[in-house]
N, C-alpha and C positions, 0 to 999 in steps of 0.2 A: 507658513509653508504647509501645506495642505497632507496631513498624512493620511494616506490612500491604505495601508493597511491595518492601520487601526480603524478606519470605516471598514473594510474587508470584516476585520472580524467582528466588526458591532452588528452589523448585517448578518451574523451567524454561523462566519463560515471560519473553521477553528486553520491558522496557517500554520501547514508543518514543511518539513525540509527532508526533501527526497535525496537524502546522500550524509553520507559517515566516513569518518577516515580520522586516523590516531594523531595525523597533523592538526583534523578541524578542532580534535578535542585539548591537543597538546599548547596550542599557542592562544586557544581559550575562543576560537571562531564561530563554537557554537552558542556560548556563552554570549557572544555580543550579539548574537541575529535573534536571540531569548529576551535580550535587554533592549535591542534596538531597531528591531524592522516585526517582532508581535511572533514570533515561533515560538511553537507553543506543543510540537514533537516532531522525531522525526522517523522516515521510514527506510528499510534498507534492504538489502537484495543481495541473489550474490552477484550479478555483475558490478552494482556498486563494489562490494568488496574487493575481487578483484583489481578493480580500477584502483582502489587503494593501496595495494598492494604494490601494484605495479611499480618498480625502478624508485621503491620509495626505502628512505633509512629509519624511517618512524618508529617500523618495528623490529630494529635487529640485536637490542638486548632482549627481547621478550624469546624471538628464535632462536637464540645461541643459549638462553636458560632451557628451551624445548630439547634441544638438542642435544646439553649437555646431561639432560635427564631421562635421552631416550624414548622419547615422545613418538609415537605413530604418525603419519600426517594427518591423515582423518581428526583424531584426538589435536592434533595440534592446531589445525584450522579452525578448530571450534574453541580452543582457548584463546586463540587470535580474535575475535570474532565476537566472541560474547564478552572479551573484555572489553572491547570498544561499546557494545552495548550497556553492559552495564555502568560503564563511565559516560555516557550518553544519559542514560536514568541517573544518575546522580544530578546533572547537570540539570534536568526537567525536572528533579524533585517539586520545584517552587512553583511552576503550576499546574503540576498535580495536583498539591496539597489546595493549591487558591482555586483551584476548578472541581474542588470535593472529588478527583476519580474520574473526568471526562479526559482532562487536556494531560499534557505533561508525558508524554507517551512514546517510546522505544518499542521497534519493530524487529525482529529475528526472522529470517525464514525457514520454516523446516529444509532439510536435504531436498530439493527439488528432485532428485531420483527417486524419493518413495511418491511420488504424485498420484502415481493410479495405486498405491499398495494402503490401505486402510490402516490395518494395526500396528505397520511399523511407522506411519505417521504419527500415530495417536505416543507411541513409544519414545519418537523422537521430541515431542512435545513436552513430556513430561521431563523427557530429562534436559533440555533446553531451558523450563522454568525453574527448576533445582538447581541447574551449573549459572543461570543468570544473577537469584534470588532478587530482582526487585520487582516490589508490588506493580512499578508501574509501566509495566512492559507487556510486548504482544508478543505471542506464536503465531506468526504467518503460514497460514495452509492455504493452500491454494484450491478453487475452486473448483473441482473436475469431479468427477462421478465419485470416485473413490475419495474426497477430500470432503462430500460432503457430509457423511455420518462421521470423520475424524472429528472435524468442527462440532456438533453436537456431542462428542462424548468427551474430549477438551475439554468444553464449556462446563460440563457436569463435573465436571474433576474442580472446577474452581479455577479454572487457568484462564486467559484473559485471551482473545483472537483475534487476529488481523487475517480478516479472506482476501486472498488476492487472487488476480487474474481473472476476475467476474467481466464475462463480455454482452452475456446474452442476457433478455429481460426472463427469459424462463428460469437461468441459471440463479438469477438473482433471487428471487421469487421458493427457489430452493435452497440458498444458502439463509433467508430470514426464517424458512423455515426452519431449518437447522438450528439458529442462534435459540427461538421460540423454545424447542425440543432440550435443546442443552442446556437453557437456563431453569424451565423445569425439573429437569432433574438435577440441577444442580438446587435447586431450593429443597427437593426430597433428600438428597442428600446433605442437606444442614448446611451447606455455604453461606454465607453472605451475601447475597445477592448485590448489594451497595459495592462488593469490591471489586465485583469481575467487569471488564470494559471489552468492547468488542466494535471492530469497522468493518463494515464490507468495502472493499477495494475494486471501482470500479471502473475499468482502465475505459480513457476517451480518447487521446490522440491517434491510437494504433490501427481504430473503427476507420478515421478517416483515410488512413494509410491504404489499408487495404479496401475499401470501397474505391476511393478513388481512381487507383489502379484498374479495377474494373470499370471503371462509364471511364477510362481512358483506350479502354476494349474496344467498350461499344461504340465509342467515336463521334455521336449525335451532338448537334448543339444543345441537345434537351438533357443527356448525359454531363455535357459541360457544362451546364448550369447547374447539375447537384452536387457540384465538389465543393469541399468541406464542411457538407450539413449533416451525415449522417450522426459524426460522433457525439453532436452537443444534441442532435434529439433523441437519440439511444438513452444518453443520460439524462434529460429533462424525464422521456419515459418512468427512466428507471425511480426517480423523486416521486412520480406519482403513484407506481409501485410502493414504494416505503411509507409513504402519505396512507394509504389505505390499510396495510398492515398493522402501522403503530397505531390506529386509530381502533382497533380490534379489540374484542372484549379478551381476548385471549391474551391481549400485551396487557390491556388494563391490568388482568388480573396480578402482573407480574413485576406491574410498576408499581401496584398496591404495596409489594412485600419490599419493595428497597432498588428494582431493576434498574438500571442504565437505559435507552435505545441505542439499538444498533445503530450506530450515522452510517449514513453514505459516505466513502472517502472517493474524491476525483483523484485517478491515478493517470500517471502518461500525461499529464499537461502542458509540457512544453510544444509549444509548434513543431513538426517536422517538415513542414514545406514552407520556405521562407516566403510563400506569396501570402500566407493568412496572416494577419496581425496575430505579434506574438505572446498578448494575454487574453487570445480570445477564447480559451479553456477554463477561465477564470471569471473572466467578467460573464458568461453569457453563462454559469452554472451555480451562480450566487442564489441563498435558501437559505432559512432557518435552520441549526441543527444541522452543518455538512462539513466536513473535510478536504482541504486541497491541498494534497501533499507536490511541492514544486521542487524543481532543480534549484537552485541558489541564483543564476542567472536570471528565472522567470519571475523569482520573488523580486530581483532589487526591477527588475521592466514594469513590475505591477505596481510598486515605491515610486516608479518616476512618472507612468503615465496609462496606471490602468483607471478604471472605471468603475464606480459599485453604480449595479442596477437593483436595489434590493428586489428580494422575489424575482429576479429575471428568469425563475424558471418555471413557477407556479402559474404564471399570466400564459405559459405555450407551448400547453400540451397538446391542444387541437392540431394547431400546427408543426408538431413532435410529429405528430400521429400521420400527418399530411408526408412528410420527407419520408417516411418508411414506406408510404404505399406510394409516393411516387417513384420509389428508387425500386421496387416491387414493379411496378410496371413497365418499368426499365430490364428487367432481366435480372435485377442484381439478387442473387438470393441471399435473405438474410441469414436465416438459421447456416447456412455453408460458410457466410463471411466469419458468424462468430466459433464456430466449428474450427474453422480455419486460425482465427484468431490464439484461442485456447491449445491450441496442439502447438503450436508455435512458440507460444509465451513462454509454455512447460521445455521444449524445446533451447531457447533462449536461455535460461537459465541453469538448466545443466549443461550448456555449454561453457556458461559462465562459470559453473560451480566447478568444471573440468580446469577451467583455465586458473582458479585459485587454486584447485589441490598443485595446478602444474608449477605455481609462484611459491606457494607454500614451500614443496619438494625443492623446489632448486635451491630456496635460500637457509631449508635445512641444512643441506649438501652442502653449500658453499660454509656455514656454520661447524659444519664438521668436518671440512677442508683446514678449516681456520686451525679445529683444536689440536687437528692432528689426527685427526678419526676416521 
């Protein structure tokens, strides 16, 4: 029987699992997708948590000890939270250790409310990697004006970073920058370069989302023929981007002293329009050297019938480059798609991060219903 994601990962592409919850870790379900379908970390969000949360009894000894100790909700969502993380790094210890510092990897994301504020991100980071303590975990900061100089002064701290919400190839091209800027200083300030690990997370499904919607605007048959292309050539782009980068004297010098590269992480890869085949976020983004962090659904689709094209994305840049200017000639403006993208996603998330303090509080409340309080 032919396994399709151990060729995934021999072809370069490291699989991680886009979703966390104290049941996956409690009945040991991360544990077997570790041992049995090549996951190798995972990433998490607060609408993930949320979701977790929700109508679930996973976690109500953990709340009624919050509660019985007077715990703030703020405070208390973040012991919720990074406990699962860090019992998620326990779990990926093993290939951490076997991947020397690339795989094995646990995601947090800062307060998506500091998004545009610089220094209280950089604040939430640090104490994020103190209340987690394991080596082999991320602070996700998200990529926006203000997320980018957090990311490079992170990195200099010695802390480890997952960028998320990168839509645009300009954005991109400024978060490598960053990682570049923070790992330098992080070598002037005496780190270890060997230990800090860093992905840029850069979402694909959402491009097509919102493109598409538009050439369903414009109505042409020549609009209807560029639905679902923009997202996988945004991101074959964005590889050529990175290609050119690490090949720089400026990484050399950096890889000399013990560096990591930055991988590409493909985020958003489940299908959302059930007419595209739904591992084609995957199979059509396969590279040396890259991340696809999936839903649990989209790994076992890829287990039973997806495809390795190796380098399927090195052979089609030309025609990356073609789908941008023809969707440009269309009307479709890029820079506004991915404009629009980022204010959303940041959007998206402090909805989600609202809707956990809102799960959190209730099950405080109902905790101190219980004690009598």
């Amino acid at each position: 029987m032919t396994d399709r994601l151990a060729e995934l990962s021999a072809a370069g592409v490291a699989v991680w699992l886009d979703d966390i919850s104290r049941g996956r870790l409690i009945t040991g379900g991360l544990a077997k997708l570790r041992d049995d379908q090549h996951v190798v970390g995972v990433t998490s969000n607060p609408t993930i948590f949320a979701k977790a949360l929700e109508d679930s009894e996973d976690y109500a000894e953990q709340v009624t000890d919050l509660a019985l100790r007077e715990i703030g909700i703020d405070e208390a969502m973040r012991m919720i939270t990074t406990y699962d993380v860090r019992w998620a790094a326990d779990v990926l210890r093993g290939p951490y250790d076997a991947s020397n510092g690339v795989d094995g990897r646990v995601s947090i994301e800062v307060d998506p409310r500091l998004a545009y504020d610089t220094d209280r991100t950089n604040a939430e980071a640090k104490q994020l990697w103190w209340l987690v303590d394991r080596q082999n975990m991320y602070i996700k900061i998200p990529a926006t004006a203000a997320g980018v100089p957090a990311i490079a002064a992170t990195l200099a701290k010695g802390i480890s970073v997952n960028v998320t919400l990168i839509f645009s190839l300009q954005r991109y091209e400024e978060v490598m920058d960053a990682f570049l800027d923070g790992m330098e200083q992080a070598k002037a300030n005496g780190h270890d370069l060997s230990k800090i690990g860093s992905v840029a997370s850069f979402f694909v499904s959402r491009v097509d989302t919102e493109v598409d919607k538009r050439l369903d605007k414009i109505g042409t048959p020549e609009a209807q023929a560029m639905h679902g292309k923009a997202a996988i050539a945004n991101a074959q782009l964005a590889y050529q981007l990175y290609e050119k980068v690490f090949a720089s004297d400026r990484w050399q010098a950096l890889a000399k002293a013990g560096a990591l590269p930055q991988r590409p992480l493909w985020a958003s890869t489940s299908t959302k329009n059930p007419a595209y085949r739904d591992v084609m976020y995957v199979e059509e983004l396969v590279a040396p050297g890259v991340v696809n962090t999936m839903p649990e659904a989209t790994i076992y689709a890829f287990a039973d019938h997806g495809e390795v094209r190796p380098d399927a994305i090195t052979s089609s840049y030309a025609a990356a480059q073609k789908v941008l200017d023809d969707l440009k000639a269309l009307g479709v403006d890029y820079n506004d798609v991915v404009d629009t993208l980022e204010r959303e996603g940041v959007e998206k998330f402090e909805a989600s991060w609202k809707d956990l303090l809102g799960s959190v509080t209730s099950q405080i409340d109902a905790a101190h219903a219980s004690l009598g309080k």
